[in-house]
N, C-alpha and C positions, 0 to 999 in steps of 0.2 A: 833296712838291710837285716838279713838274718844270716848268720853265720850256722855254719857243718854241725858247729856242737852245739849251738841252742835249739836247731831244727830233730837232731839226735835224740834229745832230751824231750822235749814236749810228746816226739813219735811215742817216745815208750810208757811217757804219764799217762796219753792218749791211750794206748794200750792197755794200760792197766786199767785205766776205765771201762773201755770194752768191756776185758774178762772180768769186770766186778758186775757186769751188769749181764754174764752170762755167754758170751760170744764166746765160741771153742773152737780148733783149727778144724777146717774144714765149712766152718761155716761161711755164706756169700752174704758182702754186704754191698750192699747199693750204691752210689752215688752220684747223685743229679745235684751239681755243683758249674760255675763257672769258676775258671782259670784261677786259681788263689793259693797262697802259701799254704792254710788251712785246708785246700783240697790235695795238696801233694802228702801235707801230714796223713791223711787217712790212710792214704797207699801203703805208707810206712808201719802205724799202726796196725792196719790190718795183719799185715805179713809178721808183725810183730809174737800175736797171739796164734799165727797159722790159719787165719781166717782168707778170703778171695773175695779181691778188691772186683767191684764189677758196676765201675763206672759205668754212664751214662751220658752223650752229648747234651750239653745244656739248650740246645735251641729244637730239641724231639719235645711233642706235642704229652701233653697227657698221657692222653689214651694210648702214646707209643712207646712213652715212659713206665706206665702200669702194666703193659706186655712183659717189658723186662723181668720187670718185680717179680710178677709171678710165672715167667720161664724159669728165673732163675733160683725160685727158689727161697729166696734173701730170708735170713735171720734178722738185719739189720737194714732201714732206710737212714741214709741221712742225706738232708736235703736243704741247700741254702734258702733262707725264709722268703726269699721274693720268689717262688714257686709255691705256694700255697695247693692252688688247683692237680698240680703235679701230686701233693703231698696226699692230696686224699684221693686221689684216683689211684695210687701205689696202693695203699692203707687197706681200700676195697677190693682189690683187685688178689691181694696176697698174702692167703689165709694162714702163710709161715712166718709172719712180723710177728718179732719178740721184742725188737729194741726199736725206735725213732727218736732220731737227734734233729736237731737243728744245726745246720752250719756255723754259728755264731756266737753268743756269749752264753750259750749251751756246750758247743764243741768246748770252746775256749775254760769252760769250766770243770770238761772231763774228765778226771785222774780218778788211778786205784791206788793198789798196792805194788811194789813193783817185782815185776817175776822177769827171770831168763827169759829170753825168747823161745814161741817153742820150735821143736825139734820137725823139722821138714827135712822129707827125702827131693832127690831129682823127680821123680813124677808126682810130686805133690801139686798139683792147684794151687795157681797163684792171682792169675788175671783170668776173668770174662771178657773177652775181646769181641765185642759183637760186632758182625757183619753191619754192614751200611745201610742191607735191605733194598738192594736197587734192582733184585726178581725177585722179591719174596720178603715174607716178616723173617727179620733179623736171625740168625742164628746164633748160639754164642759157643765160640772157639777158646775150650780151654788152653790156656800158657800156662805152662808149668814151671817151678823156679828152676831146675833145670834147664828147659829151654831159653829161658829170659838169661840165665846165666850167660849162655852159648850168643844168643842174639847180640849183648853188651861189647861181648870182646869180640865179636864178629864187625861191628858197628866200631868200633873201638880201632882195628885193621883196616876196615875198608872204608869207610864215610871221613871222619874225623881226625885221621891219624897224626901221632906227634901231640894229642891234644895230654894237655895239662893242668892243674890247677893257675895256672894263668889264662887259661880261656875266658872266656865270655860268652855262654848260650842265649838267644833271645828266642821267645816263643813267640810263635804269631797265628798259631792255631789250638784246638780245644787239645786240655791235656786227658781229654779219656782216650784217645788213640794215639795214632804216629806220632804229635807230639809229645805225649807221653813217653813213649818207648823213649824220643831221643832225651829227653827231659835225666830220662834212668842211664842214659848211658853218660851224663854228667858225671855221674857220682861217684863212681870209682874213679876219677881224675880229681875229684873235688874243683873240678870247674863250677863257676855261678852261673846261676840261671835266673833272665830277665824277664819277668812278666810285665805286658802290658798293664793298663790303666783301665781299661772297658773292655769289654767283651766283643765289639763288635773291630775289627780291623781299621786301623787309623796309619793310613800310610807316613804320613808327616811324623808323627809320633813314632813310629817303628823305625825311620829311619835317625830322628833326633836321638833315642835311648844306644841306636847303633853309632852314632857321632859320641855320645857322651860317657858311654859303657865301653868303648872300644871291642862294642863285642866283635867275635871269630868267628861262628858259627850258627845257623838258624834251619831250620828245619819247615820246608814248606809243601805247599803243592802250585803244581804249576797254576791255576787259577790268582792265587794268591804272590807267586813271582812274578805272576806277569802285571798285575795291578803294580806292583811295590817297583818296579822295572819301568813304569810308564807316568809314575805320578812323579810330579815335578820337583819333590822333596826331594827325589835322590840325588838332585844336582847342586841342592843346596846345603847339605852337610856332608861331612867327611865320612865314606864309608871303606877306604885302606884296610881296616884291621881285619877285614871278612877274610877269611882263608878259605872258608867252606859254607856255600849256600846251595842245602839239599833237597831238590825237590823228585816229588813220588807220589801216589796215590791215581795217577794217570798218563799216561804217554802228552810231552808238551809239544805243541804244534814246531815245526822247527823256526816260522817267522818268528816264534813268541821267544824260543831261546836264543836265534842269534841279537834280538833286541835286546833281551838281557846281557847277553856276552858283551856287548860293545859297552852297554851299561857300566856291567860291574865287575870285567874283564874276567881272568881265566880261573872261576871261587868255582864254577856249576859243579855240582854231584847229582846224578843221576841214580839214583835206583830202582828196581823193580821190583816189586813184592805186594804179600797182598794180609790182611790178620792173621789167616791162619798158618803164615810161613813170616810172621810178624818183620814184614819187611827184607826178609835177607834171602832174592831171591837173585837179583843179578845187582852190577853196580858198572857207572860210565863216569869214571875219576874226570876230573878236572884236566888232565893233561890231554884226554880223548876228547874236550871239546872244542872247538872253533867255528869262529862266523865263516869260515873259508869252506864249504861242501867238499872240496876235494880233499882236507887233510882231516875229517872228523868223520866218522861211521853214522851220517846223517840217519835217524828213523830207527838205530839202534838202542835198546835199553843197556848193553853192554854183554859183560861174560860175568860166568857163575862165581858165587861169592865165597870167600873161604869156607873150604868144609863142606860145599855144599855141591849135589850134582842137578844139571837140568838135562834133560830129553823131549824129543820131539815126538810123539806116539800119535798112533793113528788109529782110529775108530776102534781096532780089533786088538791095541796094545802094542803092535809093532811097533819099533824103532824106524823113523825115517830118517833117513838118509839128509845129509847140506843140502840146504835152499827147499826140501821139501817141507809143505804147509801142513800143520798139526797143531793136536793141542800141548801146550806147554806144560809139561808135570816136574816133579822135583822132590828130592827128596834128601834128608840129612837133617842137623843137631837143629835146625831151626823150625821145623814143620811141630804145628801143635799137636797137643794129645787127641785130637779129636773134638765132635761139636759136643755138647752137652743133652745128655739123654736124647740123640736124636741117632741111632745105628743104622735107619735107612742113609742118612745124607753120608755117615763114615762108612757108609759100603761102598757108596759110589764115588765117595773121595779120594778113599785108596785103593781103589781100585787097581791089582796087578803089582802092586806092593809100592806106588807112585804115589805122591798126592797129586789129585788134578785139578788146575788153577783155574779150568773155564776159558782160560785165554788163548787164543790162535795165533800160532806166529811160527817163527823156521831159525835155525841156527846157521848162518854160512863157512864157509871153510877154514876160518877165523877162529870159528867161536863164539863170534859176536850172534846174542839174539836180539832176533824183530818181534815184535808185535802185532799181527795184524788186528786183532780187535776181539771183542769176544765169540767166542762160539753162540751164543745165543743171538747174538748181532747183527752174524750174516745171515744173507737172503740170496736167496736162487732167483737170478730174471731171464727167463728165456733158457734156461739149462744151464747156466753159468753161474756159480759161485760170486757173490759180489760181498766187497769186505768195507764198510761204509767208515772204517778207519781211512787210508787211502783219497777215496773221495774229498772228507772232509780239509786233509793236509792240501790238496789240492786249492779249492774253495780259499782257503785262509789264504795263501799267496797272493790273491787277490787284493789290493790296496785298500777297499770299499766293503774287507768283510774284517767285522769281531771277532765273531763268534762263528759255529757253525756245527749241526748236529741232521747224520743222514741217518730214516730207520727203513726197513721197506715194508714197502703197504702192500695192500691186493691191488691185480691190474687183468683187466679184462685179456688183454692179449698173452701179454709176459708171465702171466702167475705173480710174478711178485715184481715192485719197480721202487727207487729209491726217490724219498721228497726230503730234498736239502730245507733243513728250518737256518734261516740265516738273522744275524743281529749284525747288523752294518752300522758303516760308522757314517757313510755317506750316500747318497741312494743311486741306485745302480738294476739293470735289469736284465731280464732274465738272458735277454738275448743278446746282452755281455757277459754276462758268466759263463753262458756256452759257448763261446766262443772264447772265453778264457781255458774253458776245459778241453777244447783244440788243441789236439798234440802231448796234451798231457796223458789225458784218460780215455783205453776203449770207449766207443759209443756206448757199448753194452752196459757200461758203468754209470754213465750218465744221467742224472736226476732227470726221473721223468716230471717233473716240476717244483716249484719253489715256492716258501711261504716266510714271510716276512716277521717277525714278533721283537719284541721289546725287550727280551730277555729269552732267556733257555729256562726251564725250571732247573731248579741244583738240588743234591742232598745237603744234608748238614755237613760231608766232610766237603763238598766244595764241585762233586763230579756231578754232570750232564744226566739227569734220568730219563734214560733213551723210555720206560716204560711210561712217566707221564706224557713225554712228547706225544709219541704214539697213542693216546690215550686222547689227548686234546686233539690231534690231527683226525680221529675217529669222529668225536663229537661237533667236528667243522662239516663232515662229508655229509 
């Protein structure tokens, strides 16, 4: 266990280390690190000297680790020693390294002299939040302490509220992102924060530290709630003390949430958001959820978050109108500074003084926003708009499906037609799916065929990459 004020205390030796060995505010440093106390020091430290923390998911490849390095820039690598291959491919790749640590009884040995902290404004750089990279190599979205500021007490009202140094956080995904952020909104409550034991998700385990830690709150994505929701541990240790179990980073199928709900009763938080509006773009409290369809806003991500406005615009910037279909923009205290050295992508970002999320969806007379899926996602078949979010909700109802990921392909008649990739749990054929999707979905909508696989490919944060699906479904035809 480490305590507020020994974790206090090393941040700033750590820091003084940095600045003895050259790091000045403004500079970005690296981090290709798994989950550790020692990784959360860095964050601290960095911010300490005014330098930008610009993490890295621990399970990216070399070659996509060494992008970073040199997108970003880095003064500094440091990198736990069981990444070796990562460390010289950074090293080569990014001809501004001045400093390389090692994670471990290098870090641990780090101290200077000890100076104030330095002096940051609100648009100072704080974090490199990179994109996921699921249409493109990564971008990275400055957070600025200001923003992160606005983010925590945003997070603080809407997600975790009432939370206090008697919380209990438990992590169960990587801290270079959304857990991260929620990791940071501990801290001004001086709630504890529980790291797992490996890096890889141990359900038995996540739910034994939630029996033992009496933790409150955890921070997931639906992929990972619905594992944690279906593995048999959860029936065998005590999980009452949960108040708040928030998941985000993708719309959850609604079979997969009412199983959790009967699970882990009325804890779900829902929100919507994306890096560069570092999560705070809608939110669906816990009192808006139920297994019951008729008393919960099913397929909605919720209403807009304190402080913050969303709008529906359409191709030309207009405002549309309830229940009309657009892309989702927003704008307020939580949207980043922008990408990094990239003004093509913040031209089209902000476009019309909005940031634009990529995402499709409608707000209805409520308030409440939908998601239909991304703008890149849809496909025209036969003159008709097809949103293969939809399809898929459909599909999952299905007793005999996992998983399920529609993209559209070329089709001789249609122009374009959708192939459901299905991972079932039990076998099942085509000519009972469509007839499940009877009454449900226009024909228009209807997977013009089916393919069967063993898994979906994922990113490292946990989401479907509709671009390798479509990629492998290429090199099948």
């Amino acid at each position: 266990m480490v305590t507020w004020a020994a974790f206090a205390a090393r941040a700033r030796e750590a820091a003084g280390g940095l600045r003895a060995r050259g790091i000045r505010p403004g500079d970005r440093v690296l981090v290709h690190a798994r989950n550790s106390v020692a990784q959360m020091e860095t964050l601290w430290a960095c911010w300490h000297v005014g330098a930008v923390w610009v993490p890295t998911n621990y399970r990216l490849t070399p070659p996509e680790v060494a992008y970073l390095a040199e997108s970003s820039g880095a003064a500094a690598h440091i990198l736990d020693p069981v990444f070796p291959e990562h460390r010289a491919a950074c090293r080569a790749a990014n001809p501004a390294l001045r400093v390389e640590l090692s994670l471990d009884a290098e870090w641990d040995a780090l101290s200077g002299p000890a100076a104030p902290a330095a002096e940051v404004g609100r648009d100072h750089p704080a974090w490199f939040f990179y994109t996921s990279g699921t249409t493109g190599r990564p971008k990275a979205s400055v957070l600025t302490h200001g923003q992160l500021g606005f983010v925590v007490n945003n997070h603080l009202a809407d997600l975790i509220p009432a939370t206090t140094e008697r919380d209990v956080s438990l992590v169960v995904a990587p801290l270079s992102h959304g857990a991260g952020i929620h990791a940071l909104v501990q801290v001004p409550r001086g709630a504890a924060t529980v790291l797992m034991a490996g890096e890889k998700l141990d359900c038995a385990e996540a739910w034994a530290l939630v029996e033992r830690h009496r933790v409150s709150n955890m921070f997931t994505v639906p992929t990972i709630l619905t594992m944690l929701a279906r593995d048999p541990a959860v029936d065998t240790h005590d999980h009452s003390s949960l108040r708040y179990v928030i998941y985000a980073g993708a719309p959850m199928y609604r079979a997969d949430q009412a199983f959790a709900l009967e699970k882990l009763g009325p804890v779900l938080v829902q929100y919507y958001g994306m890096g560069e509006v570092t999560g705070a773009i809608t939110v669906l409290p816990p009192d808006w959820h139920s297994t019951d369809d008729a008393r919960m806003p099913v397929g909605s991500c919720g209403v807009p978050r304190t402080g913050m406005e969303v709008a529906i615009l359409a191709a030309d910037g207009a405002a549309l109108a309830p229940g009309e279909t657009g892309e989702i923009c927003v704008r307020g205290g939580a949207v980043h500074a922008g990408y990094w050295n990239n003004p093509e992508a913040d031209a089209k970002a902000f476009a019309g003084g909005w940031f634009h999320t990529g995402d499709l969806g409608h707000i209805d007379a409520r308030g409440l926003v939908y998601i239909t899926g991304r703008a890149s996602d849809m496909y025209i078949s036969g003159g008709s708009n097809v949103y293969p979010r939809e399809i898929e909700e459909a599909l999952l109802l299905h007793p005999a499906v996992a998983e399920a990921c529609v993209v559209g392909m070329p089709h001789p008649r249609w122009g374009e037609a959708g192939v459901a990739v299905l991972v079932t749990r039990a076998p099942v054929g085509e000519a009972d799916l469509l007839a499940h999707l009877d009454g449900r979905l226009a024909k228009y909508k209807w997977p013009a065929r089916f393919a069967f696989w063993d898994e979906l490919p994922k990113s490292g944060y946990g989401k479907v990459t509709k671009r390798e699906v479509r990629a492998k479904l290429e090199a099948k035809t």
